[in-house]
DOVEXRO-189452 format. One record per atom (N, C-alpha, C, O): residue number from 1; residue in three letters; atom name; x, y negated, z. Coordinates in Angstrom, 1 decimal, decimal comma, m for minus. Layout:
N
NODE resi resn name     c1     c2     c3
NODE  NUM  Ala   CA      X      Y      Z
...
END
This chain:
65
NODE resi resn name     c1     c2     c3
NODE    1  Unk    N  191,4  143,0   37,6
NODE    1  Unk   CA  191,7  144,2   38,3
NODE    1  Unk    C  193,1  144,7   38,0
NODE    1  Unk    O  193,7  144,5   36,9
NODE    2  Unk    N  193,5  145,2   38,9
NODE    2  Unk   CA  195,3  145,9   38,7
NODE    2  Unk    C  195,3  147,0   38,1
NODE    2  Unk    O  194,4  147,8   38,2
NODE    3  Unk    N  196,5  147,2   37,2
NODE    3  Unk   CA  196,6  148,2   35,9
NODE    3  Unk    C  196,1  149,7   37,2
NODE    3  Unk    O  195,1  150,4   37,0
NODE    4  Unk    N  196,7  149,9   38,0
NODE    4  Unk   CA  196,7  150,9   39,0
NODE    4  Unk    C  195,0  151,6   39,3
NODE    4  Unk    O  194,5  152,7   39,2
NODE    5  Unk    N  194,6  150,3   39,6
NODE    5  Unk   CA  193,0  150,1   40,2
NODE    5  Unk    C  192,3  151,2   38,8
NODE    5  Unk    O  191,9  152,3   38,6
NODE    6  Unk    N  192,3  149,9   38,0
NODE    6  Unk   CA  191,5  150,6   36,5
NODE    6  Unk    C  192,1  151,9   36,2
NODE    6  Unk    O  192,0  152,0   35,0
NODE    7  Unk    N  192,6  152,6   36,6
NODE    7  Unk   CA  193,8  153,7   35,8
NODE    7  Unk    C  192,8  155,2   37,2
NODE    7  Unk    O  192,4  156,3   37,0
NODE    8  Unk    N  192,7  154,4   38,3
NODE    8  Unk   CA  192,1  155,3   39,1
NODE    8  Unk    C  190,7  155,6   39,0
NODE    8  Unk    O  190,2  156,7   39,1
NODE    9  Unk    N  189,7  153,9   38,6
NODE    9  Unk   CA  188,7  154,2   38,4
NODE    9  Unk    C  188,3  155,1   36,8
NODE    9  Unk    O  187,4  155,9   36,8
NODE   10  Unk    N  188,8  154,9   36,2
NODE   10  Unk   CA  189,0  155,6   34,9
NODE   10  Unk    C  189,4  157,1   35,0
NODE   10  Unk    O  188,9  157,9   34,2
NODE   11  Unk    N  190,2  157,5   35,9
NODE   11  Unk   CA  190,4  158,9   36,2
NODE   11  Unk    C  188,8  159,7   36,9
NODE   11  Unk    O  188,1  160,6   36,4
NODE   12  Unk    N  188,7  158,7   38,2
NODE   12  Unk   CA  187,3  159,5   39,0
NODE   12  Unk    C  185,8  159,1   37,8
NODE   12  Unk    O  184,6  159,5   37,9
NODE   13  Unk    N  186,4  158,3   36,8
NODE   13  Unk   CA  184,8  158,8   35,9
NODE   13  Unk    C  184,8  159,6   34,9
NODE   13  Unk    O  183,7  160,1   34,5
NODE   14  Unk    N  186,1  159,8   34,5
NODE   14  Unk   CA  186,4  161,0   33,5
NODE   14  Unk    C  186,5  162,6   34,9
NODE   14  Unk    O  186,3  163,7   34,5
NODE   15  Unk    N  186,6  162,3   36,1
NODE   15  Unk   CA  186,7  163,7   36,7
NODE   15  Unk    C  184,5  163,5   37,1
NODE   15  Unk    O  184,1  164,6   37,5
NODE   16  Unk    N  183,9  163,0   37,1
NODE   16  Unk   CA  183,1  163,0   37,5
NODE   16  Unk    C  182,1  163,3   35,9
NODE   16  Unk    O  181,1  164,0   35,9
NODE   17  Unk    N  182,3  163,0   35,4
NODE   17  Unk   CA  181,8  163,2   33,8
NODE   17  Unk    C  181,8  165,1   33,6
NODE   17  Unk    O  180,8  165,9   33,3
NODE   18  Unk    N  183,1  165,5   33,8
NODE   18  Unk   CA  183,3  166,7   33,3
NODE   18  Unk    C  182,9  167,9   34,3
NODE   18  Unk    O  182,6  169,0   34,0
NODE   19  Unk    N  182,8  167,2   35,8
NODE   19  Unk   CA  181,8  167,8   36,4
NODE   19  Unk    C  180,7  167,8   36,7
NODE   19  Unk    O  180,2  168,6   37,6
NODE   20  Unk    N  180,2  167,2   36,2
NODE   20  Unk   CA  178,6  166,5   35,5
NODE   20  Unk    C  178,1  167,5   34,1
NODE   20  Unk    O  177,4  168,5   34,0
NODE   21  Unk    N  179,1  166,7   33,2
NODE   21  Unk   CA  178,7  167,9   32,1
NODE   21  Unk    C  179,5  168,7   31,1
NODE   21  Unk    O  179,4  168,6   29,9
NODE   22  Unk    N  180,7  169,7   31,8
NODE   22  Unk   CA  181,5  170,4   31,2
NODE   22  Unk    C  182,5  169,6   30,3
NODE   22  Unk    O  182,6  168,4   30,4
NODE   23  Unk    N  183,2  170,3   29,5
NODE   23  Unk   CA  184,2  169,9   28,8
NODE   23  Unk    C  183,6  169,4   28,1
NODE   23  Unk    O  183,8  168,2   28,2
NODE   24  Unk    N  182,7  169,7   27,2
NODE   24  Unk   CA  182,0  169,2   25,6
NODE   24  Unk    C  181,8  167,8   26,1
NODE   24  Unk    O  182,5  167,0   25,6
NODE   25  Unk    N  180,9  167,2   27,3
NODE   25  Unk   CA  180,4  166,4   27,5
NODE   25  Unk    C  181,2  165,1   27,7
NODE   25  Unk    O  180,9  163,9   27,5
NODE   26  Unk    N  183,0  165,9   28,3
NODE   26  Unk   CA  184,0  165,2   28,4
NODE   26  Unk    C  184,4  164,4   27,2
NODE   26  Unk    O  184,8  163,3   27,1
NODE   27  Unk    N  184,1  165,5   26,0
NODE   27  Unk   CA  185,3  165,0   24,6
NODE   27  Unk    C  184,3  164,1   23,9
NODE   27  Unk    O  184,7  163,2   23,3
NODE   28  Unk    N  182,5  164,4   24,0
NODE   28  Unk   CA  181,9  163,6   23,8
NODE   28  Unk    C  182,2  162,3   24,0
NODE   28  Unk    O  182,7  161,6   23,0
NODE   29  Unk    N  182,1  161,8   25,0
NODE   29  Unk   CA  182,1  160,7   25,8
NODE   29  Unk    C  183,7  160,3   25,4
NODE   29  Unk    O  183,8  159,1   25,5
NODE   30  Unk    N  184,8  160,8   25,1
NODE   30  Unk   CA  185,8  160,6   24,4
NODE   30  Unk    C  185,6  159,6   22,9
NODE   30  Unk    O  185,7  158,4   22,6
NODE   31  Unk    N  185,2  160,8   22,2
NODE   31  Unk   CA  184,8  160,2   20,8
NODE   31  Unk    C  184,1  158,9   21,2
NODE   31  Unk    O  184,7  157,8   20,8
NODE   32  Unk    N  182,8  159,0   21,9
NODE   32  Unk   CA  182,1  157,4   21,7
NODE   32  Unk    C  183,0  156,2   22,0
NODE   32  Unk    O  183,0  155,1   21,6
NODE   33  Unk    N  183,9  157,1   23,4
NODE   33  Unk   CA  184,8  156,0   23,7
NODE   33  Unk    C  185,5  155,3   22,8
NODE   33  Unk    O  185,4  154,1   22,7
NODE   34  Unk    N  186,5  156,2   21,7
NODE   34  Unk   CA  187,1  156,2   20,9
NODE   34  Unk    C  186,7  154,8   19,7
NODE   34  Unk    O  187,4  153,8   19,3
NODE   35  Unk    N  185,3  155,2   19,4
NODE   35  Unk   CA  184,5  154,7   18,5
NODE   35  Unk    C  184,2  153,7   19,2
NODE   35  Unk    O  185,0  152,8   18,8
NODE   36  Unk    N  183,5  153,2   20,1
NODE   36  Unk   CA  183,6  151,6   20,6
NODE   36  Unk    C  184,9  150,9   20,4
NODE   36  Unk    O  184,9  149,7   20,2
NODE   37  Unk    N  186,2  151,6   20,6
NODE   37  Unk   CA  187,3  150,5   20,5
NODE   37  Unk    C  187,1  150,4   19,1
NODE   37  Unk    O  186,4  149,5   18,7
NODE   38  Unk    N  187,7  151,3   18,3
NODE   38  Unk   CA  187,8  151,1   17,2
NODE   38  Unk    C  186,5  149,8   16,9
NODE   38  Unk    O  186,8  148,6   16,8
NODE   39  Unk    N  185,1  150,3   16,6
NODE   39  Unk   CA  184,5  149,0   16,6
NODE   39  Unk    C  184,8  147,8   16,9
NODE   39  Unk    O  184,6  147,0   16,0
NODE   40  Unk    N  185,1  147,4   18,0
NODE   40  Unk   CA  185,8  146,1   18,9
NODE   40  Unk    C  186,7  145,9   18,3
NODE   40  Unk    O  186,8  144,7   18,3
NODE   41  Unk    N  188,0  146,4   17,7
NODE   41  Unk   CA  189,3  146,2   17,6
NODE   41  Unk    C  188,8  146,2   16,0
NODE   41  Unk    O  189,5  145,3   15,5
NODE   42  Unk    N  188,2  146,6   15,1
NODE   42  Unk   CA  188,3  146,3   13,6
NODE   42  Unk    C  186,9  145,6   12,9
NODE   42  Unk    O  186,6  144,7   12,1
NODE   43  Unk    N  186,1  146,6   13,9
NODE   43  Unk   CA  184,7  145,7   12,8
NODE   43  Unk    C  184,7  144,2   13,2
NODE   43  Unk    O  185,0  143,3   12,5
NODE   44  Unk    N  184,4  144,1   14,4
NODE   44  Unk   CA  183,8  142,6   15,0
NODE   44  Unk    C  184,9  141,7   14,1
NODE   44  Unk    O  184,4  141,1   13,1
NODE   45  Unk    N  186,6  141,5   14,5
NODE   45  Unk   CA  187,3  140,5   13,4
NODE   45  Unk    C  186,9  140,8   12,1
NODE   45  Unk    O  187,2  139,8   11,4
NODE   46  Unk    N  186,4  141,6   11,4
NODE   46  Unk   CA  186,4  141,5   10,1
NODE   46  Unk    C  185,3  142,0    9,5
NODE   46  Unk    O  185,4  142,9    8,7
NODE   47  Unk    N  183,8  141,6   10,1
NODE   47  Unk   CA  182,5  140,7   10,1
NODE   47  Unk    C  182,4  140,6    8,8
NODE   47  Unk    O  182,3  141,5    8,0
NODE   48  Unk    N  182,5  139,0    8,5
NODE   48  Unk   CA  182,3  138,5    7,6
NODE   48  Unk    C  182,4  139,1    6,5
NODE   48  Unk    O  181,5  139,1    5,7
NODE   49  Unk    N  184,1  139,8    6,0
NODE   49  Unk   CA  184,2  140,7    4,8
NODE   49  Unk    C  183,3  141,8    4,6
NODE   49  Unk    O  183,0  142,2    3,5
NODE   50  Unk    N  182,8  142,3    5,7
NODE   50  Unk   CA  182,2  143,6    5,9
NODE   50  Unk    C  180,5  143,2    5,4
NODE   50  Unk    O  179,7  143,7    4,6
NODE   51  Unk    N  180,6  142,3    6,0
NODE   51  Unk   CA  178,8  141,7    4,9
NODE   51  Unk    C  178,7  141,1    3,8
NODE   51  Unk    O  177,7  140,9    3,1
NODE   52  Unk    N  180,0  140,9    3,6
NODE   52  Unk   CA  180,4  140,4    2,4
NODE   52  Unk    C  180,0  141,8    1,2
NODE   52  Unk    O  179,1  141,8    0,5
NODE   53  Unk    N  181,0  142,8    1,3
NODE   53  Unk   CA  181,2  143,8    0,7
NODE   53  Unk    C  179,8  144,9    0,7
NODE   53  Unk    O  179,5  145,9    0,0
NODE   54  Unk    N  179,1  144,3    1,8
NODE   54  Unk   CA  178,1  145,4    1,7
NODE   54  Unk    C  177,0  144,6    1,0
NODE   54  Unk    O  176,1  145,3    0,7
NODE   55  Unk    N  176,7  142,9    0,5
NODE   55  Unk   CA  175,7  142,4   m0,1
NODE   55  Unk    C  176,6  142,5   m1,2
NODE   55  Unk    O  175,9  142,2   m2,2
NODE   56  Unk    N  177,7  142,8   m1,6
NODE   56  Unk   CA  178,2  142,5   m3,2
NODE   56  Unk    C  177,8  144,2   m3,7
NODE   56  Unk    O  177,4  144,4   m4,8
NODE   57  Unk    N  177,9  145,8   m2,5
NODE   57  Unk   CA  177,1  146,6   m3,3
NODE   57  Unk    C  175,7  146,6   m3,6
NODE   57  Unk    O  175,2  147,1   m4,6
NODE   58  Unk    N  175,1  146,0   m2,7
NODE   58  Unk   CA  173,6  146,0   m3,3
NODE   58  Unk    C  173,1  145,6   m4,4
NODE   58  Unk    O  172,3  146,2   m5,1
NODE   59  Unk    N  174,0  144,1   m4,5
NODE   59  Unk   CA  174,1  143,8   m5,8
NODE   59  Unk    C  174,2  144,4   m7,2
NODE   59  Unk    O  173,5  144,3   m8,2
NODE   60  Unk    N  175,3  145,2   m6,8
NODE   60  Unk   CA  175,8  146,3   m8,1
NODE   60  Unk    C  174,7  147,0   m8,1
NODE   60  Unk    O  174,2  147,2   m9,2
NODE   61  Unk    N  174,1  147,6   m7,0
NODE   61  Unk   CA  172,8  149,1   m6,9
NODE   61  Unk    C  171,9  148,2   m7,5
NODE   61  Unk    O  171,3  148,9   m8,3
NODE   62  Unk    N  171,4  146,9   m7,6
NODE   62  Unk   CA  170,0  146,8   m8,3
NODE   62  Unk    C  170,3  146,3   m9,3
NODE   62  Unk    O  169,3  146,2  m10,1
NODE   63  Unk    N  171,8  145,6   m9,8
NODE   63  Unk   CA  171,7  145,0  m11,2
NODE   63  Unk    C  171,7  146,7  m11,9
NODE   63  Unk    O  170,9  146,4  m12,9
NODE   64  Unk    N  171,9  147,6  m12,0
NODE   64  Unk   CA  171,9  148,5  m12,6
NODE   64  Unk    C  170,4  149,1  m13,4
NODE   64  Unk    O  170,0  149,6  m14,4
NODE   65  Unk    N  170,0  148,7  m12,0
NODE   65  Unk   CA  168,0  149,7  m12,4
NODE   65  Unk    C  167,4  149,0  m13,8
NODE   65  Unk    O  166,3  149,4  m14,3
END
């Protein structure tokens, strides 16, 4: 799709959103937006460390008990 196309369809769903459901509903759907890139753009490449670091805390939480 052309930068133009996407840039229009992206406008009439953000104008159809906020007349759907007000401002809040707009900045909502912002944030989630926000929060899916970020997911996409940091967690997915760096997976592996992120399971990594989360079985090395468990580790620490039960060697302790």
């Amino acid at each position: 799709m052309r930068l133009g196309m996407m840039g229009a369809i992206a406008g009439g769903l953000l104008a159809a959103a906020i007349l759907q459901w007000g401002f809040w509903g707009l900045v909502f759907i912002i944030l989630l937006a926000s929060a899916g890139f970020l997911l996409e753009k940091w967690l997915l490449p760096n997976k592996e460390s992120l399971w990594q670091w989360l079985r090395s805390g468990k580790k620490v939480i039960t060697r302790g008990e």
